[in-house]
C-alpha positions as CSV (number, residue, x, y, z in Angstrom):
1,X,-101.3,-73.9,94.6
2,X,-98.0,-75.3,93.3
3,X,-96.2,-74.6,96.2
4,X,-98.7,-76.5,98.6
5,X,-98.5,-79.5,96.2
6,X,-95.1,-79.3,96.9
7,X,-95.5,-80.4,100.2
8,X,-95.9,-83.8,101.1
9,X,-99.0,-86.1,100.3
10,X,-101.3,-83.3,99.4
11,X,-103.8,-85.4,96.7
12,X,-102.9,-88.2,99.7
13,X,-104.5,-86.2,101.9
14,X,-107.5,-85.3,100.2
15,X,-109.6,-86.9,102.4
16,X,-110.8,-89.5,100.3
17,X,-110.3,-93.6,99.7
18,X,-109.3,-94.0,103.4
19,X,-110.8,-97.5,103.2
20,X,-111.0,-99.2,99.7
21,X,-113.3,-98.0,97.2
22,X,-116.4,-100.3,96.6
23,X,-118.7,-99.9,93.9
24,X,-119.8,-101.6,90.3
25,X,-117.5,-100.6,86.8
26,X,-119.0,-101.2,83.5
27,X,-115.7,-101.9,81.6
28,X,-114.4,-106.0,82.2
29,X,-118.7,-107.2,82.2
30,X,-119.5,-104.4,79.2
31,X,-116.5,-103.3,77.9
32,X,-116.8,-101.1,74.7
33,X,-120.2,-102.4,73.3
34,X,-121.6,-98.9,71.7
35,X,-124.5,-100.8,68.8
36,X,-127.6,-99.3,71.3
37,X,-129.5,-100.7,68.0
38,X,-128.6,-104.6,68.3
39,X,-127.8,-104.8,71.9
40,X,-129.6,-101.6,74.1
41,X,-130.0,-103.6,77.3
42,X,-126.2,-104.2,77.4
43,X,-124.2,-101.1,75.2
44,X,-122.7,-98.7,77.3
45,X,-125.0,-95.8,77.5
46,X,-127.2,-93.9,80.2
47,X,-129.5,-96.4,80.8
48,X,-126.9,-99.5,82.0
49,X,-125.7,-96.7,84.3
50,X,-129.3,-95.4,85.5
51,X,-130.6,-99.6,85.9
52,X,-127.1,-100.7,87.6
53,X,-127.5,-97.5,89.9
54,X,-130.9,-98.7,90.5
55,X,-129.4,-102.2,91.4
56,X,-126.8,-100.7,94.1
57,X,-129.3,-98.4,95.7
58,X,-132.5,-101.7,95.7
59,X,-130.8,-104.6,96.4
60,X,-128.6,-104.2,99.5
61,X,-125.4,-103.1,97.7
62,X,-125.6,-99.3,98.9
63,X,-125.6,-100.4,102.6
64,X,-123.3,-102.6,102.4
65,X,-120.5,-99.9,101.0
66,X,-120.6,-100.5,97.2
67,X,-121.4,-96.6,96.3
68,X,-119.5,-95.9,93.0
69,X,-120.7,-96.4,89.7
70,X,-118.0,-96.0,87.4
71,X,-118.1,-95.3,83.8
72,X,-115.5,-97.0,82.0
73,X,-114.0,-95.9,78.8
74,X,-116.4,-95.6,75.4
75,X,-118.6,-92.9,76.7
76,X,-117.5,-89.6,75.2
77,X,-118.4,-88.4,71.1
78,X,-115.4,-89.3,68.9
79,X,-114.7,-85.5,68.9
80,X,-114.7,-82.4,71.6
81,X,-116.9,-79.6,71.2
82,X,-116.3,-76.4,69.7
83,X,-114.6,-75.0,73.0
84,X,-112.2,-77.6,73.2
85,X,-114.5,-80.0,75.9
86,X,-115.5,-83.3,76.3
87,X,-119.0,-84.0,76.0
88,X,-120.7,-87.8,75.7
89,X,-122.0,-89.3,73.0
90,X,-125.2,-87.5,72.5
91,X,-127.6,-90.5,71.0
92,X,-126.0,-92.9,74.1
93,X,-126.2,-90.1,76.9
94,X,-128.9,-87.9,75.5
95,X,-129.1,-86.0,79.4
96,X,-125.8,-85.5,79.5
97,X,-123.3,-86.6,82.6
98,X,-124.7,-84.2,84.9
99,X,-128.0,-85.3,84.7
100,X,-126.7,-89.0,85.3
101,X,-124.7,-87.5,88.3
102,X,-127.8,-86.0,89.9
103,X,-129.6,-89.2,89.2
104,X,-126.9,-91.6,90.9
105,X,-126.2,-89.1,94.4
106,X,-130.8,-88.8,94.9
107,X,-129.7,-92.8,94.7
108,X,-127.2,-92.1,97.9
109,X,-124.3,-93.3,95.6
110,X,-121.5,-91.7,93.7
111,X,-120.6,-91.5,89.6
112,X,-116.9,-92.4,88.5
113,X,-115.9,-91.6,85.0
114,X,-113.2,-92.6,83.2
115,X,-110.2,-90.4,80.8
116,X,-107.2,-91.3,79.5
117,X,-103.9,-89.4,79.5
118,X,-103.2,-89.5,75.6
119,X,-104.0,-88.5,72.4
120,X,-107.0,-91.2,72.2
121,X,-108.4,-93.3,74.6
122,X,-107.6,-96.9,75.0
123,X,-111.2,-97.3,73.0
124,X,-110.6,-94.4,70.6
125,X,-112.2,-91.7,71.9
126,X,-111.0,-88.5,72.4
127,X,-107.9,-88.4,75.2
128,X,-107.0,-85.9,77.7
129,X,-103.6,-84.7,76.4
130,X,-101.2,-81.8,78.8
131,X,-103.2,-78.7,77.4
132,X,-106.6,-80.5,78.1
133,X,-105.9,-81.3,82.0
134,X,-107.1,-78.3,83.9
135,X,-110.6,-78.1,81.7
136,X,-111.2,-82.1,81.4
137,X,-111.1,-81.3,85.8
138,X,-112.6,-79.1,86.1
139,X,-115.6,-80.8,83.5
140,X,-115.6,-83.2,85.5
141,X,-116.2,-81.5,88.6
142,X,-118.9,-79.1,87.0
143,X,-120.6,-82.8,85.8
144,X,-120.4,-84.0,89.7
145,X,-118.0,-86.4,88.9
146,X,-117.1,-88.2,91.9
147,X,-114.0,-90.4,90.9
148,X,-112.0,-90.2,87.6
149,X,-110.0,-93.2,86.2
150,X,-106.9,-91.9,84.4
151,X,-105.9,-94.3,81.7
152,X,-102.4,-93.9,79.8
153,X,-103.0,-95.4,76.3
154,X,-101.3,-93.5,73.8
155,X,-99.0,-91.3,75.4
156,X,-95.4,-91.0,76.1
157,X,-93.2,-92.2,79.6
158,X,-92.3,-88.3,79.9
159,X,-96.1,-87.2,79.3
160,X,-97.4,-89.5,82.1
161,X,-94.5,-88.2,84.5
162,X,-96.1,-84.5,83.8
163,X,-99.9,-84.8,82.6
164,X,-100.4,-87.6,86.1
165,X,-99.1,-85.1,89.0
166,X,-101.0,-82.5,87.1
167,X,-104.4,-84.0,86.8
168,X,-103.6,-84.2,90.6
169,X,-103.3,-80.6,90.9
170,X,-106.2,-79.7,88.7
171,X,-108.9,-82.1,90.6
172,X,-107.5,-80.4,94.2
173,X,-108.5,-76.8,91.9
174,X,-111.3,-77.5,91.8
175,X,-112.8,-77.5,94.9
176,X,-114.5,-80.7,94.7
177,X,-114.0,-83.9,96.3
178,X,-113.0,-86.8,93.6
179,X,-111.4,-89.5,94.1
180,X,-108.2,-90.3,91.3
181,X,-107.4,-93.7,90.1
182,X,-104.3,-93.7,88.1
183,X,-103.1,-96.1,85.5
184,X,-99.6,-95.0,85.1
185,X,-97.5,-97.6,87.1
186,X,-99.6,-99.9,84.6
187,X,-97.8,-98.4,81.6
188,X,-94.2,-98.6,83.8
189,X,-94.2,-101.8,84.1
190,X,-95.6,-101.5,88.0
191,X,-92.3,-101.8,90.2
192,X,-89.6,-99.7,90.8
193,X,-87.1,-97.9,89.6
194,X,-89.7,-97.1,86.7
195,X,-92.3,-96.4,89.2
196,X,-92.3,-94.4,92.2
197,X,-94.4,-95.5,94.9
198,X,-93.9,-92.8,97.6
199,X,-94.7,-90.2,94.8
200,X,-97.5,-91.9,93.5
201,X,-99.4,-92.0,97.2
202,X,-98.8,-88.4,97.0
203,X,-100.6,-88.3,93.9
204,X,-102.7,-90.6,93.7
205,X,-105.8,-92.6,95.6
206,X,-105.6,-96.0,93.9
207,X,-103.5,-97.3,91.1
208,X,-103.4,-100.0,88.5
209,X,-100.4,-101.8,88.7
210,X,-100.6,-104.9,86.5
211,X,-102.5,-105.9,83.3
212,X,-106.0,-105.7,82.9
213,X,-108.2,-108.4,84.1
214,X,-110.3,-110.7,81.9
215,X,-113.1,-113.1,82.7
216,X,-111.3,-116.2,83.6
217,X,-109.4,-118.2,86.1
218,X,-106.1,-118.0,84.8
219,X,-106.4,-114.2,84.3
220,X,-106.9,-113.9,88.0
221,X,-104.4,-116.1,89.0
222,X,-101.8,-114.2,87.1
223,X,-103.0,-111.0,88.8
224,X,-103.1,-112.5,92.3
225,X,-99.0,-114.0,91.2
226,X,-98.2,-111.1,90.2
227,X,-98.9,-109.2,93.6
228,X,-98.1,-111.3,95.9
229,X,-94.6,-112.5,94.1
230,X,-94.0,-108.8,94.7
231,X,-95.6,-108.4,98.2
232,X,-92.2,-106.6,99.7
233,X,-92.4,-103.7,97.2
234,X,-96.4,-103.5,97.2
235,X,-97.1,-104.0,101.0
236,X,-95.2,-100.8,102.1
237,X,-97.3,-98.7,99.3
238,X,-100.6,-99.4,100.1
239,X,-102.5,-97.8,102.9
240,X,-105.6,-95.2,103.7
241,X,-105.8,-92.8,100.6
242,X,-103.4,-94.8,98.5
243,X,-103.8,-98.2,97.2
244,X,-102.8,-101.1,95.2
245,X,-105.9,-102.0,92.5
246,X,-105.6,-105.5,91.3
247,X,-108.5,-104.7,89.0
248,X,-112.2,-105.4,88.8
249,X,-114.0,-108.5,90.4
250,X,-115.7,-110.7,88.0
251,X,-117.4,-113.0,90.2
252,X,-121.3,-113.4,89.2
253,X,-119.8,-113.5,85.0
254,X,-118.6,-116.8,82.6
255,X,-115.2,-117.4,83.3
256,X,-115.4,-118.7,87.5
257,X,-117.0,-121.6,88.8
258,X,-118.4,-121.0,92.7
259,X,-115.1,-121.9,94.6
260,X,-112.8,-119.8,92.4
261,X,-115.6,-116.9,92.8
262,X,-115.1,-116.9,96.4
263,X,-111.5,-117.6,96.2
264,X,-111.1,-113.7,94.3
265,X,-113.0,-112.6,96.6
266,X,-110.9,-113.5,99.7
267,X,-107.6,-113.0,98.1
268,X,-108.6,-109.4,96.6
269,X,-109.7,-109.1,100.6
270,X,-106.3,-109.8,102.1
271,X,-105.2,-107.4,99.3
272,X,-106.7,-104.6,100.4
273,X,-108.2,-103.8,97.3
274,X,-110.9,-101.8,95.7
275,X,-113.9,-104.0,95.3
276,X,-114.4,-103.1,92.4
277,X,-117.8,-105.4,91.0
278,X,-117.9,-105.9,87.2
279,X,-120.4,-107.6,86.5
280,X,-124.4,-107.4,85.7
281,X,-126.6,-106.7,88.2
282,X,-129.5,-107.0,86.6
283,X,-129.1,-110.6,86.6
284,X,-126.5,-112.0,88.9
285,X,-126.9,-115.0,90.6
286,X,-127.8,-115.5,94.1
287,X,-124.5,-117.5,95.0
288,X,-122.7,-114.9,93.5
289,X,-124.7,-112.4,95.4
290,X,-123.8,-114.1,98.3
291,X,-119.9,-113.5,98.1
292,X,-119.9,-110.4,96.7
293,X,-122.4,-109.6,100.2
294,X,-120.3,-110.9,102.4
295,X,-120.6,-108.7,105.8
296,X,-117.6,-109.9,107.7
297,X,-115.4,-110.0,104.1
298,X,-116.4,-106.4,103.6
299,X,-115.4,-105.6,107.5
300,X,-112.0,-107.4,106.8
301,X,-111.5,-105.2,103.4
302,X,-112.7,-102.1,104.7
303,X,-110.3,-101.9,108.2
304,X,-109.3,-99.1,109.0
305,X,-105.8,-99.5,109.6
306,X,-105.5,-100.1,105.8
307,X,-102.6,-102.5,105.7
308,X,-102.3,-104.6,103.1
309,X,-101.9,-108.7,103.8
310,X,-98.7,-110.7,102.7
311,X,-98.5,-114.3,101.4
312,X,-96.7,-116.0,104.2
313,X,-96.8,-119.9,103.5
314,X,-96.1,-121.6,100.1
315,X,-96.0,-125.8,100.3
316,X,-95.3,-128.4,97.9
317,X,-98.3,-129.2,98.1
318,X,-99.9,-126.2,96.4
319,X,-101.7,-124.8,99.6
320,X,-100.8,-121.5,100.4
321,X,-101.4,-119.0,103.2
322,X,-101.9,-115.4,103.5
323,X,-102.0,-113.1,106.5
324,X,-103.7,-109.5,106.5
325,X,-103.3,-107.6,110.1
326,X,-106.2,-105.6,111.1
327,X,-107.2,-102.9,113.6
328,X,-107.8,-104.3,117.5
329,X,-105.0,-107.1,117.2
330,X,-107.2,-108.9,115.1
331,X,-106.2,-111.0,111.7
332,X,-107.4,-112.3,108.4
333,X,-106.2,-115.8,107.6
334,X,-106.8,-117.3,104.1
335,X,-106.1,-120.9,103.1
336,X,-105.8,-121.2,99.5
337,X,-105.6,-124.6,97.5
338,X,-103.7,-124.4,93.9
339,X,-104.8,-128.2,93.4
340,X,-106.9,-129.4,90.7
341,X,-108.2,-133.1,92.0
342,X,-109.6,-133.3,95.1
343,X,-110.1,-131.3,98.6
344,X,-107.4,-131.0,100.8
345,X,-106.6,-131.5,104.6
346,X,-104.3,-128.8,105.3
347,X,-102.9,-129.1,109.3
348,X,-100.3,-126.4,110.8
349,X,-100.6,-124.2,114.0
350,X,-101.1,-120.2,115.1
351,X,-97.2,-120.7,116.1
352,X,-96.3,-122.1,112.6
353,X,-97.9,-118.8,110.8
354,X,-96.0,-116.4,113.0
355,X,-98.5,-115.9,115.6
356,X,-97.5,-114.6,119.1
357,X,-96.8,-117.0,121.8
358,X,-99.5,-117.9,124.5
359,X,-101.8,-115.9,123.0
360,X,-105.9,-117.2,122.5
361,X,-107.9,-116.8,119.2
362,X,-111.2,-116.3,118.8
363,X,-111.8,-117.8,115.3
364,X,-114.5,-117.5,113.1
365,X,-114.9,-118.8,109.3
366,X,-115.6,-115.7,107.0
367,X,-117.9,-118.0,104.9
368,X,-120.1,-119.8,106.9
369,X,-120.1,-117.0,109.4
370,X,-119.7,-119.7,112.5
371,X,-117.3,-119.5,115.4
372,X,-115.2,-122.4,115.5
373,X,-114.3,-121.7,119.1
374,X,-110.8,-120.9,120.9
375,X,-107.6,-121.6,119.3
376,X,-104.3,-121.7,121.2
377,X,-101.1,-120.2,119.4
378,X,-99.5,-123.6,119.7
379,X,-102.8,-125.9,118.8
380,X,-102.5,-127.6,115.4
381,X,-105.9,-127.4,113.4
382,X,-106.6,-128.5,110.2
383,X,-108.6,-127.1,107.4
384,X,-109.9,-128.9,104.1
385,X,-110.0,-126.3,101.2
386,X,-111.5,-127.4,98.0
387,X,-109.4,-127.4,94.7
388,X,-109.5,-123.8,93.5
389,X,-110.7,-122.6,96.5
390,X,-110.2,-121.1,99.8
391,X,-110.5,-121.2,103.7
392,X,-110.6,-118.2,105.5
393,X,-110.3,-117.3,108.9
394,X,-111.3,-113.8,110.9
395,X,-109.2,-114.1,114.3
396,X,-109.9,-111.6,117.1
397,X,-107.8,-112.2,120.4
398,X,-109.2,-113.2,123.3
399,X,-105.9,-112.8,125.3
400,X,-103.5,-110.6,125.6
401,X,-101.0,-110.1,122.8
402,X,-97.8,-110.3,123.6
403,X,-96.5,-108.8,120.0
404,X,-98.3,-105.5,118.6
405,X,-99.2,-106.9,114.9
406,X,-97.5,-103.7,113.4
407,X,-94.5,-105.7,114.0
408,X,-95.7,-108.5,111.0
409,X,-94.8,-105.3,108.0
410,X,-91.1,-105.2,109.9
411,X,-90.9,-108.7,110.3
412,X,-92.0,-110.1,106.7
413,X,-92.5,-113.6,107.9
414,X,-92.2,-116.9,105.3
């Protein structure tokens, strides 16, 4: 077994993640509420995870792709068992993981669960230190875990660069397929030299890169900064079975009004990132519904060429653009307005964005689902985004290209 992780991109190339994961995590909406005595409909116990699994499988999520539901950190008892395991809190999951696993797959759907790679959890709870790896793995598996989050509060640079690449190894022991999300180029900063990205595709399916998101407008446009300010180092790592994870989505919570809600979800799009809801289902609003149910959005994130898009426009006047390639020669456009008075008239041209020449757009707005009709590389068009919000664009070619689109990742453009 150690000699075939040797070789290249063998947790890569587990076969899983090939598209973005989608699904509904308990931890930015819920976070570690455990008083099942003052607040049962909202602690984190079996029954938010048996009524949100009910939510994804009733009301049009399943079909749509959202298939995980991912327990977030604050499940386990404060102590392991007498053989050394973990086991959850036995007055908050009295049926045990299992029996929420078998609950959420007759649903069609898949359980995440979440450890962390430390003495303690980030919420106190017991950690997965080195000699702990191989049977927290193979627990999970035995539980029908089908994704594991791998946190890294409390432990050392050195013990991430060992206990990550070995959770790797134990989770391809066992036999079953689950799907790893690390947190370690969190805990390193998230760029290189401290982190590794060609290693960490090999190890990983997803990864955290950047701080943890929180319910609020500024929280996602440090995030969204943050990425995109580092585009050149992020692009090139991302990609089927390995991708960048800008955090959860909190559309349908406190902190977003409508347009920033559907701004998230557009830039999180080009991103090619995990949707990732957070938020409650038992009560989301329909406009938030709405987003989050976006067909052609979830087509865009879900392409199967996996690339991830680039910021290619940044004006004085606080309009930006971004550009995601997809499969067939098509393209994701997204108009984004910084400004905070009024909507703004935005004009440019195909040719201005790096577009090939003399070639013909079908374009269609991702929002309102209408097809503006046929755009000519060298037509100007304008667009009027609202403040805080966004404009996007799903172009298919009705012409021939002239330039294959995986030329855009060489190229860089803006």
């Amino acid at each position: 077994l150690a000699l075939a992780f040797a070789l290249p991109s063998v947790a890569l190339e587990n076969g899983l993640a090939r598209t973005p994961p989608m699904g509904w995590m308990s931890w930015e909406r819920f976070r570690c509420n455990v008083d099942c005595q003052a607040d049962p409909r909202n602690c984190i116990s079996e029954q938010l995870f048996f009524e949100m699994a009910d939510r994804l499988a009733e009301d049009g999520w399943r079909e749509l792709g959202y298939e995980y539901i991912n327990i977030d950190d604050c499940w386990s008892a404060k102590q392991r068992d007498a053989a050394g395991q973990l086991v959850p809190d036995p007055e908050r999951f009295p049926s045990g993981i299992k029996a929420l696993a078998d609950y959420v797959h007759a649903r069609g759907l898949k359980l995440g669960i979440y450890g962390d790679l430390g003495v303690f959890t980030c919420g106190g709870y017991p950690g997965t230190m080195l000699e702990h790896v191989k049977q927290d793995a193979q627990t999970f598996a035995a539980w029908g875990v089908d994704m594991l989050k791998l946190d890294g509060c409390y432990s050392s640079a050195e013990e991430q660069a060992k206990g990550y690449p070995e959770m790797a190894r134990a989770l391809n022991a066992t036999g079953r397929p689950i799907v790893y999300s690390c947190s370690w180029p969190a805990y390193q900063g998230g760029l290189p030299p401290k982190v590794n990205y060609t290693i960490l595709a090999e190890i990983c399916n997803l990864w955290r890169n950047y701080n943890d998101i929180q319910d609020s407008w500024d929280s996602v446009l440090s995030i969204m900064d943050w990425f995109f300010t580092n585009q050149n180092v992020l692009q090139q790592a991302a990609g089927p079975g390995h991708w960048n994870d800008p955090d959860m989505l909190i559309i349908g919570n406190f902190g977003l009004s409508y347009e920033q809600s559907r701004s998230q979800m557009a830039l999180w799009t080009v991103m090619a990132a995990p949707l990732l809801m957070s938020t409650d289902l038992r009560t989301i609003s329909p406009s938030a519904k709405e987003i989050l149910q976006n067909r052609l959005m979830i087509q865009i994130n879900q392409d199967p060429l996996g690339i991830q898009g680039r910021r290619i426009v940044k004006e004085k006047s606080h309009i930006e653009v971004f550009l995601r390639p997809l499969s067939q020669a098509a393209s994701a456009l997204v108009f984004f307005s910084r400004r905070t008075d009024m909507p703004f008239r935005y004009t440019t041209s195909l040719a201005k964005l790096h577009f090939p020449e003399d070639a013909v757009y079908e374009v269609q707005d991702v929002y309102i689902g209408k097809i503006i009709g046929a755009l000519k590389t060298a037509d100007n068009f304008s667009v009027i985004i609202n403040p805080s919000g966004v404009v996007m664009w799903y172009l298919r070619p009705m012409a021939l290209l002239v330039q294959p689109w995986h030329v855009i990742r060489q190229q860089a453009p803006g």
